[in-house]
C-alpha positions in Angstrom: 0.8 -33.5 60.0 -0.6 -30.3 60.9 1.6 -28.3 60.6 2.9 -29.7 56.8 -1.0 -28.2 56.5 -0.6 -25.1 58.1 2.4 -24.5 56.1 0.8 -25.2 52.5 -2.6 -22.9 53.4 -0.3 -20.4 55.0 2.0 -20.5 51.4 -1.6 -20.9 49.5 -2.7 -17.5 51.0 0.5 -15.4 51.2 0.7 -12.5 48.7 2.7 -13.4 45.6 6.2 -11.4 45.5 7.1 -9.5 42.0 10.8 -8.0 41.2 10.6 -5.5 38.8 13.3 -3.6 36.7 12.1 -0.3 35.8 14.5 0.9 33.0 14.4 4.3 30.8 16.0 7.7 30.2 16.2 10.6 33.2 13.1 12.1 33.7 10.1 9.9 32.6 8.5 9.0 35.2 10.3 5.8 36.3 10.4 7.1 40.2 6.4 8.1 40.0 5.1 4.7 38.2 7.1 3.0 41.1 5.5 5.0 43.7 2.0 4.3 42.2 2.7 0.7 42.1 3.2 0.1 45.8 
């Protein structure tokens, strides 16, 4: 039982993962505005 309630608080606090697809033409900024974002 304890540890079905570590698990939820431990998934309850864990950062949320994003995927993102960065699309546009060669040389606008797509590398930078990645960079900034981590």
């Amino acid at each position: 039982m304890f540890s079905l309630l570590t698990g939820a608080y431990n998934s309850y606090l864990a950062s949320p993962q994003l995927n993102i697809v960065l699309v546009g033409a060669s040389g606008t900024g797509k590398t930078t505005t990645l960079e900034r974002l981590k």
